[in-house]
TORKE-298559 format. One record per residue (C-alpha): x negated, y negated, z. Coordinates in steps of 0.02 Angstrom, whole numbers, padded with zeros to 5 digits, always signed. Example, Ala and Ser with C-alpha at 12.3 -4.5 7.8 and 13.67 -1.06 7.14 Angstrom:
BEGIN
-00615+00225+00390/-00684+00053+00357/
//
This chain:
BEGIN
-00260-00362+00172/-00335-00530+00210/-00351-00594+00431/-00223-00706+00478/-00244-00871+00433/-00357-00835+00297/-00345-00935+00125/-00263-00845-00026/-00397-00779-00169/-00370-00745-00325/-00360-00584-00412/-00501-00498-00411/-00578-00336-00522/-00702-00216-00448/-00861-00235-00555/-00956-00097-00620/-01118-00162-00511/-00987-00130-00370/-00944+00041-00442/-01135+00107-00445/-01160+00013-00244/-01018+00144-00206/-01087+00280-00302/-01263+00246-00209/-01183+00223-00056/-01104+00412-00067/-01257+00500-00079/-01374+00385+00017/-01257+00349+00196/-01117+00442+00261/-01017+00287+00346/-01068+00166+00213/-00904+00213+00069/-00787+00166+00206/-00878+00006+00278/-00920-00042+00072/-00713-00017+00030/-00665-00122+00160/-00771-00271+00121/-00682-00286-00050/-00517-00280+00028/-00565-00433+00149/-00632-00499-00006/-00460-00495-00058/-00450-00321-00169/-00305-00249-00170/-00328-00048-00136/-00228-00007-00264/-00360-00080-00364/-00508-00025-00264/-00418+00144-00275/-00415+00125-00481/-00553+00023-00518/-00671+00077-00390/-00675+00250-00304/-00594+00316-00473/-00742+00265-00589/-00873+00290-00441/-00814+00488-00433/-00844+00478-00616/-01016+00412-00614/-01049+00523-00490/-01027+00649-00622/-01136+00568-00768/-01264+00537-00660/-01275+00738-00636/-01260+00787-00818/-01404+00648-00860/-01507+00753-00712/-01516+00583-00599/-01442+00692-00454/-01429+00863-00450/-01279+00972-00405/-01302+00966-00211/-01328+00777-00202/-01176+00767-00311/-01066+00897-00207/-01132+00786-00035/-01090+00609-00136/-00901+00668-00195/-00869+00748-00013/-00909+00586+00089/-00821+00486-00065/-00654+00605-00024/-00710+00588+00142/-00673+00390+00133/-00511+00409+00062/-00462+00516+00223/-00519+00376+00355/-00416+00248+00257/-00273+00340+00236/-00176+00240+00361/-00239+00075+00313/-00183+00103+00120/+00002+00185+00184/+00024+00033+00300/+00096-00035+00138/+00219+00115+00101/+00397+00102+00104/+00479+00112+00279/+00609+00241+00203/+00574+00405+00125/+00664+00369-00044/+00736+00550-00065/+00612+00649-00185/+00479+00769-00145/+00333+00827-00268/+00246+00977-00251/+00043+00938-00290/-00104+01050-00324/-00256+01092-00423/-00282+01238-00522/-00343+01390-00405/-00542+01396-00402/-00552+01195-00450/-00665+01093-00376/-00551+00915-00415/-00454+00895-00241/-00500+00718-00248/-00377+00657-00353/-00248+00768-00286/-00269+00677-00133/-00270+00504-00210/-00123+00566-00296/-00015+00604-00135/-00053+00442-00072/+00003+00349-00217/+00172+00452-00195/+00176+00434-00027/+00153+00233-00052/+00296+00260-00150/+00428+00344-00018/+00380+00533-00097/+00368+00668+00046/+00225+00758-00037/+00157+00918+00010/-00026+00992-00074/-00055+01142-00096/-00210+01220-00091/-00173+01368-00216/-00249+01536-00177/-00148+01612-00338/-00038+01571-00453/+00093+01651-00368/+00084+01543-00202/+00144+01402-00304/+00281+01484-00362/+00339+01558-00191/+00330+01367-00132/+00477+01293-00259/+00566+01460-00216/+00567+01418-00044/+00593+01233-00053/+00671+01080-00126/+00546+00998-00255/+00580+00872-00371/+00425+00886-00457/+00281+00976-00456/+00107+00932-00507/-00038+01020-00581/-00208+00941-00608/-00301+01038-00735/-00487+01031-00765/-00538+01140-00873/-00483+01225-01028/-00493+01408-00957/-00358+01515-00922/-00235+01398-01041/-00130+01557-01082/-00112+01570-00885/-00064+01375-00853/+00078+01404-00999/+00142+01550-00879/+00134+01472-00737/+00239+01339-00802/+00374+01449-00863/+00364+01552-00703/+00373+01366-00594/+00559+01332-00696/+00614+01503-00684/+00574+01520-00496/+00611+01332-00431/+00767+01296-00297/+00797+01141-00410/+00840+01198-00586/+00801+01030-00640/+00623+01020-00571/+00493+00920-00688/+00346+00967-00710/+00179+00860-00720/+00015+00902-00779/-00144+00791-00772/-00328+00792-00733/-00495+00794-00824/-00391+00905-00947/-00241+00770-01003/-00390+00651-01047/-00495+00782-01167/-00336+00852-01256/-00156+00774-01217/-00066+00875-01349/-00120+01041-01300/-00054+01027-01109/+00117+00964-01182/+00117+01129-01293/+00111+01228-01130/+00273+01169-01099/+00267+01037-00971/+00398+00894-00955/+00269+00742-00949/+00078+00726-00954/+00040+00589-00782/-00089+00434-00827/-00184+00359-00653/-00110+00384-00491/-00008+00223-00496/+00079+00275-00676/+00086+00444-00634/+00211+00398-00493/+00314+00295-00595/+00312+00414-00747/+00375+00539-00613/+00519+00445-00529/+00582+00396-00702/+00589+00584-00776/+00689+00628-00605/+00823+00486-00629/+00831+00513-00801/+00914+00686-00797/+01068+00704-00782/+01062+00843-00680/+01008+00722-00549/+01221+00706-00522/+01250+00899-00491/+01312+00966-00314/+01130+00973-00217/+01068+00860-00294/+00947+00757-00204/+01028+00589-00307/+01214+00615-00205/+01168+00704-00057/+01234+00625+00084/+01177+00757+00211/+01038+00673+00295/+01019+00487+00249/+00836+00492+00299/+00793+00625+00177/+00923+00660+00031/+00855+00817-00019/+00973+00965-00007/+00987+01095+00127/+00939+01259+00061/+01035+01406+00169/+00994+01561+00202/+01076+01631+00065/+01012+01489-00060/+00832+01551+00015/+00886+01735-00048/+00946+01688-00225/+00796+01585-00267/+00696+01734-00196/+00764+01859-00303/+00741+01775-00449/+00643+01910-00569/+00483+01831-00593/+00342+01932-00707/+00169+01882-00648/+00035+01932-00799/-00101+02039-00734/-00233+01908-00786/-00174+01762-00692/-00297+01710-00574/
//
């Protein structure tokens, strides 16, 4: 956001000179990502676009740079935690744009259990959040704690990043075990990560509804599966629900609790 009484720019790209500064900056400074960021946005960036073009490809290089033994695995480990770290402290400056109202739908976010990608979990959550989601993350212990959470609450969607191909057989469980177990029966689910980039095709084989793109699309992708059912008309439905016009998502009673609980849900032995 540009000072008051500042003249309009133009649009502006991140460049990839600006992408390695940031990717210096990470390892070399801890409070230089956050003071770096903000000089592009008076520059007239718009986060979104620092977001995308900038702390996305710098988390990346980040990565190269440790495969091509530039850095090695504790540099990289310090570099990606202040680089998360800077997404924290400007949290509130890149939701100062969000929508005033929450618009209804709540998405369930998390990483495999063991990963090591929270980062754009995070990122993700904020571009929902941006976007009127109530998001909650979930920092999975087990397969099974996921699948307690959309037993015990109202989810829209849920969203998995994936990052590596182990434990496939698992994610293709999981999945089935999210639809059988959710509150919502018409809960979509979203899969994405390092994963949806190497091989598209095999995460839709595991049965999800949609593979996500960036953040940005991801969102968007998201809120168009939702309206698009038709379930999205049913009684609880968060579409109709005139319960609470500050958040439209149903009410689950007690005994709605207890149903979704008792759902029979068969958890293979070699989940992790």
């Amino acid at each position: 956001m540009l000072p008051l009484g500042a003249p309009a720019l133009p649009f502006l790209q991140v460049q990839a000179l600006q992408v390695q500064t940031l990717a210096e900056a990470c390892w070399q400074s801890d409070g230089q990502p956050v003071a770096l960021l903000q000089s592009w946005a008076l520059a007239g960036l718009d986060w979104e676009e620092i977001y995308l073009q900038g702390v996305v490809p710098a988390a990346q290089l980040l990565g190269q740079w440790w495969l091509a033994d530039r850095l090695d695995f504790v540099a990289v480990s310090v570099a990606s935690t202040r680089l998360q770290q800077a997404l924290y402290d400007l949290s509130p400056t890149f939701l100062a744009q969000a929508r005033e109202a929450h618009n209804g739908l709540n998405a369930l976010l998390f990483c495999n259990p063991g990963s090591q990608h929270s980062m754009g979990v995070f990122m993700l959550g904020e571009f929902f959040r941006k976007s009127g989601w109530r998001v909650s993350g979930l920092p999975l212990q087990s397969h099974a704690s996921a699948l307690r959470s959309v037993q015990s609450d109202w989810f829209d969607v849920a969203g998995l990043s994936v990052s590596t191909n182990r434990c496939l057989d698992a994610l293709g469980y999981l999945i089935q075990g999210l639809r059988t177990a959710s509150a919502n029966p018409a809960l979509k689910i979203m899969v994405g990560g390092p994963m949806a980039i190497l091989n598209r095709g095999l995460l839709l084989s595991l049965g999800a509804d949609f593979i996500g793109g960036d953040a940005r699309e991801s969102q968007r992708l998201a809120l168009r599966y939702v309206k698009e059912d038709p379930r999205c008309k049913a009684e609880y439905s968060p579409c109709n629900s005139t319960i609470d016009t500050t958040d439209r998502s149903p009410v689950l009673t007690t005994s709605d609790r207890q149903a979704a609980s008792s759902k029979p849900i068969s958890l293979p032995n070699r989940w992790p």
